[in-house]
VEXMI-283773 format. One record per residue: x, y, z of N, C-alpha, C in turn. Coordinates in steps of 0.2 Angstrom, whole numbers, padded with zeros to 4 digits, always signed. Example, Ala and Ser with C-alpha at 12.3 -4.5 7.8 and 13.67 -1.06 7.14 Angstrom:
+0066-0028+0039+0062-0022+0039+0066-0016+0039+0064-0011+0035+0068-0005+0036+0064+0000+0039
This chain:
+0004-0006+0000+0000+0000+0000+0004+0006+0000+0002+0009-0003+0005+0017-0005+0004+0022+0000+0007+0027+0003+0003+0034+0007+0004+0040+0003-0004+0043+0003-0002+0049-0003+0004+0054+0001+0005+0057+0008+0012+0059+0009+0018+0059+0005+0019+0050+0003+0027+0049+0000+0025+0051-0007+0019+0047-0009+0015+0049-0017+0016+0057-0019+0015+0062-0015+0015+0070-0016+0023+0070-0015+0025+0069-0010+0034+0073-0010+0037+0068-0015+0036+0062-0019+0039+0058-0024+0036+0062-0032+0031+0065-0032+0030+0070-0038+0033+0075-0039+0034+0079-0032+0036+0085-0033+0041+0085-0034+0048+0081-0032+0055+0079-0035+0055+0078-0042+0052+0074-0044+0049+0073-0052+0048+0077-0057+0045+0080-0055+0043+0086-0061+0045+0095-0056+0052+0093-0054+0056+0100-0051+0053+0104-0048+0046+0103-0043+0044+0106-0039+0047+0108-0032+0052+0100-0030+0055+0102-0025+0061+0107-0025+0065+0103-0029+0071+0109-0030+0071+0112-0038+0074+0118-0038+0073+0122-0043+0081+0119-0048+0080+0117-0055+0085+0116-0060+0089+0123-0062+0095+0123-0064+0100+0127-0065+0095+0130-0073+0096+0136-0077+0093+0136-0083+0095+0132-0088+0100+0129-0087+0103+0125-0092+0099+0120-0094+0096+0117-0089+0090+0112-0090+0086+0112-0091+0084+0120-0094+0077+0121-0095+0073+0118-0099+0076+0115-0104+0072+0111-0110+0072+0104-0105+0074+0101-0103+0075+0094-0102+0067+0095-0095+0067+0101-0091+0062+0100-0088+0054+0100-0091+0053+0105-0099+0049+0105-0101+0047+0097-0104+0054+0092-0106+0052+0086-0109+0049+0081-0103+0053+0082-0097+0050+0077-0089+0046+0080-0086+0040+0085-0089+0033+0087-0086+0029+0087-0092+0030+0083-0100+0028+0082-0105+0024+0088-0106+0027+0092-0105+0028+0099-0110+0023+0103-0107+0023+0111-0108+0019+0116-0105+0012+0117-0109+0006+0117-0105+0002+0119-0107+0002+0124-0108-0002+0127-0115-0001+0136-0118-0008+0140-0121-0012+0135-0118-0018+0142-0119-0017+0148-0117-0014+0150-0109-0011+0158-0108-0004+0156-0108+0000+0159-0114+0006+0160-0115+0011+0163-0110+0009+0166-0106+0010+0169-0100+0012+0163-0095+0006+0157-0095+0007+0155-0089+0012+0150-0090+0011+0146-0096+0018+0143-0098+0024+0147-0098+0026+0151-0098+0031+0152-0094+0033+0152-0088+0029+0153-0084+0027+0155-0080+0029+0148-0074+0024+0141-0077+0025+0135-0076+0034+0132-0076+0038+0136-0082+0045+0136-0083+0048+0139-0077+0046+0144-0074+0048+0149-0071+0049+0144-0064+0043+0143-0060+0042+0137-0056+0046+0132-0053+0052+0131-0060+0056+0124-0058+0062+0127-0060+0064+0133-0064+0070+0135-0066+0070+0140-0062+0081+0142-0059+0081+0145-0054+0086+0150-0061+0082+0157-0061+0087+0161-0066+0085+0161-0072+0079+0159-0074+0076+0159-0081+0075+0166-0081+0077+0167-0088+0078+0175-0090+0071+0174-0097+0068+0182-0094+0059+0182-0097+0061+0184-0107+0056+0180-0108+0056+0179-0115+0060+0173-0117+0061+0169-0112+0065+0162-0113+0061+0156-0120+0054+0156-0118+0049+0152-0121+0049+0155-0126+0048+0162-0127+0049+0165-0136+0052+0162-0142+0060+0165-0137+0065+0164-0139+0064+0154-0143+0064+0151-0139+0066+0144-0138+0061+0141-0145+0055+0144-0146+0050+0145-0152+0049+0145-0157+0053+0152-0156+0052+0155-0165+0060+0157-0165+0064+0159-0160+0071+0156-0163+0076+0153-0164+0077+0148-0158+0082+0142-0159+0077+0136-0162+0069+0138-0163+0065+0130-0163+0067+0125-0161+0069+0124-0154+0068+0120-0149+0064+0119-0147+0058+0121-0146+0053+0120-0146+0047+0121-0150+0039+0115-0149+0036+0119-0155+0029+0120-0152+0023+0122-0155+0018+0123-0152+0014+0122-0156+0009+0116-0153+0003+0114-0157-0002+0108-0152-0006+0107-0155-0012+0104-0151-0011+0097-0151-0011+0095-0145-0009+0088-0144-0014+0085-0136-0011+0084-0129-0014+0079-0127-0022+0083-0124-0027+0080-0125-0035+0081-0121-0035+0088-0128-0032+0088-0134-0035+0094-0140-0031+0099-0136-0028+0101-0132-0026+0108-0128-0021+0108-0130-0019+0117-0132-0012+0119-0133-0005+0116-0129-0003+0116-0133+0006+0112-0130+0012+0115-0134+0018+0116-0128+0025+0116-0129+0027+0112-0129+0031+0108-0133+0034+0103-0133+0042+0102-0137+0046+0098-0135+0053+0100-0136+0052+0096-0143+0056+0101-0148+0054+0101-0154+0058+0092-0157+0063+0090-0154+0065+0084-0154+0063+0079-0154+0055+0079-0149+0051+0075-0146+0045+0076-0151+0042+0079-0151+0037+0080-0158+0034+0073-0159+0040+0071-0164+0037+0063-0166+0034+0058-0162+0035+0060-0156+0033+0055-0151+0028+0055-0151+0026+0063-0148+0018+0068-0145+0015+0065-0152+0017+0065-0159+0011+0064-0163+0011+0058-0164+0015+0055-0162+0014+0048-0163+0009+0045-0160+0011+0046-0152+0005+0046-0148-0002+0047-0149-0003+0054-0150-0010+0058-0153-0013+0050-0158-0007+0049-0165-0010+0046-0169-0013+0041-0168-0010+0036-0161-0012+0030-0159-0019+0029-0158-0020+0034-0155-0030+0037-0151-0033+0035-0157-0039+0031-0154-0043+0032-0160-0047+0037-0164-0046+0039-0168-0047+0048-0169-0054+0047-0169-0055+0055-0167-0060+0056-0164-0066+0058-0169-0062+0061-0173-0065+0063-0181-0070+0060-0183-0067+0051-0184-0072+0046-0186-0078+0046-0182-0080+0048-0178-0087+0047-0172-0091+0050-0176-0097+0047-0178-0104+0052-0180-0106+0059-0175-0103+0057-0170-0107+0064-0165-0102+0069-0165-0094+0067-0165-0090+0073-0166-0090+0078-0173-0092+0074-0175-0095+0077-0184-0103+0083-0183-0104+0079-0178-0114+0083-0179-0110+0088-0175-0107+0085-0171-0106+0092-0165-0103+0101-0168-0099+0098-0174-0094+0104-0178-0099+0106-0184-0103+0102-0185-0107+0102-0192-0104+0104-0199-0101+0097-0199-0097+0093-0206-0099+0086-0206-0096+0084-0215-0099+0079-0214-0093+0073-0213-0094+0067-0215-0087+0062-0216-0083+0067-0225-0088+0068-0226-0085+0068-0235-0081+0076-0233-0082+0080-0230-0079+0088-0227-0070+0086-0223-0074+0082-0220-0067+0080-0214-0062+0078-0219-0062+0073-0222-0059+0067-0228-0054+0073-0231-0058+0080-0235-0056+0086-0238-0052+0087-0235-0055+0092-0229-0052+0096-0225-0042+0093-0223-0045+0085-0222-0037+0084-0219-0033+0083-0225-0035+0082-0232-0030+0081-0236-0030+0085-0239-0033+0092-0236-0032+0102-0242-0026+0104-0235-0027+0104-0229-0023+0106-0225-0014+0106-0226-0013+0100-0227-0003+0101-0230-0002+0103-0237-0009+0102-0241-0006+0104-0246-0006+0112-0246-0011+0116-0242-0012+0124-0243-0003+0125-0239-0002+0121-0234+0004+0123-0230+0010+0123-0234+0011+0120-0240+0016+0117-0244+0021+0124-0247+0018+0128-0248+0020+0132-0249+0021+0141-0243+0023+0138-0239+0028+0141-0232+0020+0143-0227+0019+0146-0222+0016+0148-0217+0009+0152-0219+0005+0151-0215+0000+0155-0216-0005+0155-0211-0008+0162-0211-0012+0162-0207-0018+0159-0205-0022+0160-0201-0028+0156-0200-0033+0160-0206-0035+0164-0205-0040+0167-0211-0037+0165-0217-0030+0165-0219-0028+0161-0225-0028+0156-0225-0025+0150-0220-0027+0141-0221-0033+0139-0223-0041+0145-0218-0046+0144-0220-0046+0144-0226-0047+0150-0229-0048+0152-0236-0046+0146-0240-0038+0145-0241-0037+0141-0244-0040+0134-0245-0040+0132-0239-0044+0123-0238-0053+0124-0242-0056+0129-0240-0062+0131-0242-0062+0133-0249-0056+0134-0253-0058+0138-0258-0057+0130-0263-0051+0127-0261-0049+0121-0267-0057+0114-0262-0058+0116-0257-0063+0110-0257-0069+0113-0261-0071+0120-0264-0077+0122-0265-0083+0122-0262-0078+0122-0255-0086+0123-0248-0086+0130-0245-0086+0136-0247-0085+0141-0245-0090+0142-0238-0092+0138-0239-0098+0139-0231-0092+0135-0225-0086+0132-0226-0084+0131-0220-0077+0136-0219-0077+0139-0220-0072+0148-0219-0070+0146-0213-0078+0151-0210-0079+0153-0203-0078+0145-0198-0078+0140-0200-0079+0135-0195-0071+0133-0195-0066+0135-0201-0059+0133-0202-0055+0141-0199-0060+0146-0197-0055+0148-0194-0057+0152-0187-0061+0148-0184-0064+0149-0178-0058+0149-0173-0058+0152-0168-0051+0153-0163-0050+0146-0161-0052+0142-0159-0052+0135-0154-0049+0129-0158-0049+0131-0167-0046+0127-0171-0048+0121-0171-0055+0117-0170-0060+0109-0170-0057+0106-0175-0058+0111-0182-0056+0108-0188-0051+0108-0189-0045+0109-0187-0037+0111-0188-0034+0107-0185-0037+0104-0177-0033+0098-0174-0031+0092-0176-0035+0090-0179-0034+0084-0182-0028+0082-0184-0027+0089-0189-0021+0089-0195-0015+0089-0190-0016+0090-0184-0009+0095-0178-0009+0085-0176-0015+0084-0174-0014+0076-0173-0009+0072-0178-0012+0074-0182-0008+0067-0187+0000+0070-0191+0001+0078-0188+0010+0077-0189+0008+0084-0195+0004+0084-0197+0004+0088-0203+0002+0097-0203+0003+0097-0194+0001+0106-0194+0004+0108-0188+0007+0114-0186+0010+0115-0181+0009+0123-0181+0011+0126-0176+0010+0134-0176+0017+0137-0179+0017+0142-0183+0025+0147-0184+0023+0152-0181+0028+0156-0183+0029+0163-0179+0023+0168-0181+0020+0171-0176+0013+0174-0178+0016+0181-0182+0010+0184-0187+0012+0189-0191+0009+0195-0186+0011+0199-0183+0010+0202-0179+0005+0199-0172-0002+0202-0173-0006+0196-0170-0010+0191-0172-0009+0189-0179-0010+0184-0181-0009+0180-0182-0012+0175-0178-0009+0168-0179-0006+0167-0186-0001+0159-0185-0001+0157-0191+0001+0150-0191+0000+0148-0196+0002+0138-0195+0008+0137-0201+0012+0132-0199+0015+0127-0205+0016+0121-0205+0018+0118-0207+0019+0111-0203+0027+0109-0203+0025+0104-0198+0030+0101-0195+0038+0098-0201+0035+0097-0203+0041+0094-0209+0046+0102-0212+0042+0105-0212+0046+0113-0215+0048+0117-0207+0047+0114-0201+0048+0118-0195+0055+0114-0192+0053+0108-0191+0056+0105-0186+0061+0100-0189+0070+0103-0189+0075+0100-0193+0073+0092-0191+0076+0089-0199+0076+0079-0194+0070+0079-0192+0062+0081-0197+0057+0078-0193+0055+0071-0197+0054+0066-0195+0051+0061-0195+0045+0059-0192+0040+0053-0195+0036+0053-0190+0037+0046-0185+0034+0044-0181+0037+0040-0178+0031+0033-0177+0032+0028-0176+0027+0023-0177+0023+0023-0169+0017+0023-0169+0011+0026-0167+0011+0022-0160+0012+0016-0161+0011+0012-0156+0018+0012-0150+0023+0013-0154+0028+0012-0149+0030+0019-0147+0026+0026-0152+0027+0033-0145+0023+0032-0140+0015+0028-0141+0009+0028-0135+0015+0023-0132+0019+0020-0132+0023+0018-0126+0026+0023-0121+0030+0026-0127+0033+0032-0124+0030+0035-0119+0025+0038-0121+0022+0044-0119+0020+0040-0110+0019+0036-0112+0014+0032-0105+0019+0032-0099+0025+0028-0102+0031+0028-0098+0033+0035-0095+0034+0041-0099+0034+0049-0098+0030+0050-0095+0024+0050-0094+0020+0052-0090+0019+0048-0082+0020+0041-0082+0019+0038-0076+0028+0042-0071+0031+0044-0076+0038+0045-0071+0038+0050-0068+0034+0056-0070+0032+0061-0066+0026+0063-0065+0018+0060-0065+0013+0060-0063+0009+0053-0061+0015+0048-0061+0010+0042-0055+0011+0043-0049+0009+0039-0045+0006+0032-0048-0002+0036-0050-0005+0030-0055-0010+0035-0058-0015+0028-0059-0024+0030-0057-0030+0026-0061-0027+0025-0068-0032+0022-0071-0030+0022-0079-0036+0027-0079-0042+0030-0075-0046+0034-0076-0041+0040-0076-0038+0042-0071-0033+0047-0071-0030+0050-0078-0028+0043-0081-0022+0045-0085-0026+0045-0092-0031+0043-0092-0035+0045-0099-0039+0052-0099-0041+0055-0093-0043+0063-0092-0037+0067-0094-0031+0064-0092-0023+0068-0094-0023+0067-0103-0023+0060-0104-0020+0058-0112-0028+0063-0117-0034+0062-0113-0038+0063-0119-0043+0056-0121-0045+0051-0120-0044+0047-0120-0050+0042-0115-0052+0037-0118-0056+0033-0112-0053+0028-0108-0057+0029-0102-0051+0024-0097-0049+0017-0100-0054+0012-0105-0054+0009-0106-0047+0008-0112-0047+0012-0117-0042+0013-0118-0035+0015-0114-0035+0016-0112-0029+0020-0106-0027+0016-0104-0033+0012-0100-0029+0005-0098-0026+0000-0101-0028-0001-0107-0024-0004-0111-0019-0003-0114-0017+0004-0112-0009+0007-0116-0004+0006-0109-0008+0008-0101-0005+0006-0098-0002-0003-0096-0007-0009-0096-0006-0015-0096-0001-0018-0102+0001-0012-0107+0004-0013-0112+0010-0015-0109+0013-0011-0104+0020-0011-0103+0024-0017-0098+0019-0023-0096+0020-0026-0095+0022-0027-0089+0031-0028-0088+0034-0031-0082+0035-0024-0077+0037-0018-0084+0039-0012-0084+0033-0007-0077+0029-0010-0076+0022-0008-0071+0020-0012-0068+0019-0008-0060+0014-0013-0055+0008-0011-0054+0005-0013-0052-0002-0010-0048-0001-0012-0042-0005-0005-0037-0005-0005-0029-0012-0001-0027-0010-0001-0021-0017+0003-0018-0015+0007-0015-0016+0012-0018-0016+0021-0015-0022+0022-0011-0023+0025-0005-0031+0026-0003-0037+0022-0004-0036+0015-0006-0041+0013-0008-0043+0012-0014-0038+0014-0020-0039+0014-0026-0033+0010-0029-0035+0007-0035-0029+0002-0038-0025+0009-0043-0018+0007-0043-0018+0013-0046-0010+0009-0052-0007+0012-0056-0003+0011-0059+0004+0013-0060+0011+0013-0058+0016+0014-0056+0022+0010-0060+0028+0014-0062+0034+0011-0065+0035+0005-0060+0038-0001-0059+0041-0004-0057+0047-0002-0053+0052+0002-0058+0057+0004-0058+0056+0012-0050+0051+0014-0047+0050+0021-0045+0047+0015-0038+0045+0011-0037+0042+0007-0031+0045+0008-0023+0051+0010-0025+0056+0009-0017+0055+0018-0016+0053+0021-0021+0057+0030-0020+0048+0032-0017+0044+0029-0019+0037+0030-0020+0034+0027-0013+0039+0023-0009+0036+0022-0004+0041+0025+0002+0044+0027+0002+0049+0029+0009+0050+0037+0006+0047+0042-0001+0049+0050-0001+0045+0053+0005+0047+0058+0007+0044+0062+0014+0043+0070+0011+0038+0071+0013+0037+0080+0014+0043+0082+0017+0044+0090+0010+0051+0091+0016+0050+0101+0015+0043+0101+0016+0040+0109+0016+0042+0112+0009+0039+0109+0003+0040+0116-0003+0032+0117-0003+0034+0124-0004+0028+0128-0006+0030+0134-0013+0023+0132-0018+0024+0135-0025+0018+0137-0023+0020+0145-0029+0014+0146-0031+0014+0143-0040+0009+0141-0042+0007+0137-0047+0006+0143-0052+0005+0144-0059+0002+0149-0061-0006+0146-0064-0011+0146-0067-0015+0145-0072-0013+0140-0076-0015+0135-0076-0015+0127-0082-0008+0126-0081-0006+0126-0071+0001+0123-0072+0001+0114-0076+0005+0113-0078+0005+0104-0079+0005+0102-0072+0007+0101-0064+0005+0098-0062-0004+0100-0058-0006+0105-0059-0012+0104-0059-0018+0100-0062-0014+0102-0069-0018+0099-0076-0020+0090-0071-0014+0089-0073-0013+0080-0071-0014+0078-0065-0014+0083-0058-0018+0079-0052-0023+0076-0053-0025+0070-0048-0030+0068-0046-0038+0069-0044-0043+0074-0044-0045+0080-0044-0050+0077-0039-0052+0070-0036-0055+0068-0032-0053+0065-0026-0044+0067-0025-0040+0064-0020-0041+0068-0017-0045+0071-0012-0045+0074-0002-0036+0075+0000-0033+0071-0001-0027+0072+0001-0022+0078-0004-0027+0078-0011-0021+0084-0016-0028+0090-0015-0034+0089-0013-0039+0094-0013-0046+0094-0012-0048+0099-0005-0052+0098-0001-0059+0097-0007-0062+0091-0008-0067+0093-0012-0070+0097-0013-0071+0100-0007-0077+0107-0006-0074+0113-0009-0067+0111-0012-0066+0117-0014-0061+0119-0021-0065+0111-0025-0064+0111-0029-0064+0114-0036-0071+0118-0035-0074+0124-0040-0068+0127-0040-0064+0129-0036-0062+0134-0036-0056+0134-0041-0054+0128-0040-0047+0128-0044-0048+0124-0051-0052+0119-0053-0055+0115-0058-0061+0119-0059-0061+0126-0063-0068+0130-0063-0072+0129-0072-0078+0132-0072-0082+0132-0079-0078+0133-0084-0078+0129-0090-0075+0128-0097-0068+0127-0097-0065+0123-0091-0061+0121-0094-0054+0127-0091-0057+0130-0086-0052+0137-0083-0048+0132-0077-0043+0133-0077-0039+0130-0070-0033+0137-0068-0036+0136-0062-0034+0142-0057-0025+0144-0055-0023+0147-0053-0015+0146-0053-0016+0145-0045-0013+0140-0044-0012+0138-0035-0006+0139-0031-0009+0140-0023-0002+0137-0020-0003+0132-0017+0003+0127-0020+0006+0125-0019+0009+0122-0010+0006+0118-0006+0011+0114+0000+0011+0108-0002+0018+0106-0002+0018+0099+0000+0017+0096-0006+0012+0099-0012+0009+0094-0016+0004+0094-0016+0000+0097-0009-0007+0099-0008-0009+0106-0009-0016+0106-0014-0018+0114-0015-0022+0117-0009-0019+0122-0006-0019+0124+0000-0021+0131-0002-0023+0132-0009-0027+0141-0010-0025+0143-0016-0029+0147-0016-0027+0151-0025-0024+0157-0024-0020+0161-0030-0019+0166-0029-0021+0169-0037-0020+0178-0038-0020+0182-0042-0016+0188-0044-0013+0189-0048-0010+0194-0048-0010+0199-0052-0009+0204-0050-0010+0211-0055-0006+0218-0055-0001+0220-0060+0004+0225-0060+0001+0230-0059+0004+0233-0055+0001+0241-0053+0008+0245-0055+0010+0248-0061+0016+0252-0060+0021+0247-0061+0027+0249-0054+0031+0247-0055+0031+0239-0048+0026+0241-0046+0024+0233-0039+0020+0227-0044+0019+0220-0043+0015+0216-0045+0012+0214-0039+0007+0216-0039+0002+0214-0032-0002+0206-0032+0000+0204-0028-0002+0197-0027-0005+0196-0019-0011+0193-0022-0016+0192-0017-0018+0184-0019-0015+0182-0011-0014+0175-0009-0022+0173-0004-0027+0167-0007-0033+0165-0002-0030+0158-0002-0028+0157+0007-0029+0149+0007-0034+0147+0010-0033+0140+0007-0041+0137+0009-0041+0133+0019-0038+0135+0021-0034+0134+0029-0033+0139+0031-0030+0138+0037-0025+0143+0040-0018+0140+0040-0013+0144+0039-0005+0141+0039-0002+0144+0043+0003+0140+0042+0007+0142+0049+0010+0148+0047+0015+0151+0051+0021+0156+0051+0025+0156+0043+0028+0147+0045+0033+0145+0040+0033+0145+0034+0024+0144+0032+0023+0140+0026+0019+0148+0023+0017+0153+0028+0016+0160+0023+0021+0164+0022+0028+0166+0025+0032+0168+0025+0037+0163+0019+0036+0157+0016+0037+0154+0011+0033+0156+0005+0029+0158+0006+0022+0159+0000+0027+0165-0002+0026+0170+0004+0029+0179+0001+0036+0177-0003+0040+0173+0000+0047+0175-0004+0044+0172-0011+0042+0168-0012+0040+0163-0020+0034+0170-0023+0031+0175-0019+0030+0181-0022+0036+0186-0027+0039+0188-0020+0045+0191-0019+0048+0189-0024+0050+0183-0028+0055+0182-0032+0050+0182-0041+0043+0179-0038+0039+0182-0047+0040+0189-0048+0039+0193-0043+0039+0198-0044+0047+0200-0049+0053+0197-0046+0058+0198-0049+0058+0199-0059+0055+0189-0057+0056+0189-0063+0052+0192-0069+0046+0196-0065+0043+0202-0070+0045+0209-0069+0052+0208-0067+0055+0217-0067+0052+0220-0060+0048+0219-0057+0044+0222-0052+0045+0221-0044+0044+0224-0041+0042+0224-0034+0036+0218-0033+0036+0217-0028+0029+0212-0025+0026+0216-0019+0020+0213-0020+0015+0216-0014+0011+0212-0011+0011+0207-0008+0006+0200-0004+0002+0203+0000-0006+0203-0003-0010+0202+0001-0014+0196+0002-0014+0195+0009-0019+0187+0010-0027+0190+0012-0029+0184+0009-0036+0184+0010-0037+0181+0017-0042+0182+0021-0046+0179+0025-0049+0172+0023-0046+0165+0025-0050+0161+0022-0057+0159+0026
């Protein structure tokens, strides 16, 4: 039997919550927390920030659109991702394993297309890209002008791209450097030196093994809310790995874990870190959301909120112990800390300095207000 204690201070190590890595290893941290979520571009830095000590701002840009170390496109659960441009082949590998979702009659009625639109759309998408980058208004246009459905424009360039993931799935679409504010797409073969793709079943190995190393031990219900995915498959990708994974009992729940991490996973210890998290950190993304021991039920709204909004937390232990907000006033960054407890001395006076040091790293003074919980 497993205690969620050692389970939370054995994640935090994992995914560089407990001690902060040197910048040099900033890329390696975003491949061992399987990449930054980037709906708010902010926060994905942000998430970087967290685990890197001396990360200099506009690192994530930088690493973008000018070294292409990184690339940015729609992978696990359909949501924005960073991911090390290296890796790529994995992530789509992965992505391609899933049963695509496309093929569903309902995910069709749901976007209003038909099979014979989808079928287009995915085989006008590389070809409009073939000829270097473009925007979303321009990919639309084009995919809509050679399919001669001018009625799906507006659905090819709706902000949330329904119609455009698919292509990001299967390798064949990726984001480039935006033309002022506007978005713009190319694919991956024209972006990322040495792209290949990689065979399907053996990245959904990959990826499963990466993810149980720094967010098990996991339900396969858990781990299919994180890939996107039904438990019933997830489970199957898990049982995949054979000798490579145990099953135990966390809390009362059978859960799934390296073989390899069993001795570190039961003797790790709390050793007092306190983060603050930003919005859609990765380990928020991937906690448990009905474990009591990472989050008082009652106060769950708070931080897993409507359409898919996650809160930036702080961080004890591994347990979400309050949410915060920030807002620059000038030359201060005002942050206002609610926890969901009362803390002690040690562990608010930790909260301020992990202020005190965001605030650095946006040029500014800090300002810590706590709320009354």
């Amino acid at each position: 039997m497993l205690r969620w204690s050692s389970v939370l201070a054995w994640r935090l190590r994992r995914q560089h919550l407990a001690h902060r890595v040197p910048r040099e290893r900033a890329m390696g941290v975003v491949a061992d927390i399987c990449g930054l979520q980037a709906q708010l571009a902010s926060s994905a830095e942000l998430s970087l920030w967290a685990r890197v000590d001396d990360l200099p701002r506009g690192w994530v840009d930088e690493a973008l659109w000018e070294r292409r170390s990184l690339v940015k496109t729609w992978a696990m659960r359909g949501t924005l991702h960073l991911l090390p441009a290296d890796e790529l082949p994995m992530w789509v590998g992965a992505q391609a394993a899933l049963p695509p979702r496309w093929e569903k009659a309902g995910w069709r009625r749901g976007f209003g297309v038909t099979e014979e639109e989808v079928a287009g759309i995915l085989a006008a998408v590389p070809r409009a890209l073939e000829g270097g980058p473009l925007t979303r208004e321009q990919l639309a246009d084009a995919v809509a002008r050679e399919l001669g459905a001018e009625h799906l424009t507006g659905k090819l360039a709706e902000g949330f791209g329904a119609l455009l993931k698919p292509s990001a799935f299967r390798g064949e679409l990726c984001f480039a450097p935006p033309d002022g504010r506007n978005v713009r797409f190319t694919r991956p073969d024209r972006w990322v030196p040495g792209w290949a793709p990689a065979d399907p079943q053996a990245a959904a190995d990959a990826v499963t093994r990466r993810y149980l190393a720094a967010y098990g031990p996991a339900s396969r219900e858990t781990y299919a809310r994180w890939l996107g995915s039904s438990p019933a498959y997830a489970g199957r990708l898990l049982a995949r790995l054979g000798d490579e994974v145990l099953q135990a009992e966390l809390a009362g729940e059978r859960v799934w874990l390296r073989a390899a991490d069993l001795d570190e996973l039961r003797t790790a210890e709390p050793d007092g870190v306190v983060r603050l998290l930003p919005a859609f950190d990765p380990h928020v993304v991937a906690a448990p959301r009905d474990a009591p021991a990472v989050l008082d039920p009652a106060r769950r709204d708070r931080v897993y909120r409507p359409q898919g909004w996650l809160s930036p937390v702080l961080l004890v232990d591994g347990r979400f112990a309050g949410v915060w907000r920030q807002e620059r006033r000038d030359a201060v960054i005002a942050v206002e800390i609610e926890p969901f407890e009362d803390l002690g001395a040690e562990t608010r006076a930790a909260a301020e300095v992990e202020a005190a040091r965001l605030g650095a790293f946006l040029g500014a003074g800090a300002d810590v207000t706590w709320v009354t919980p």
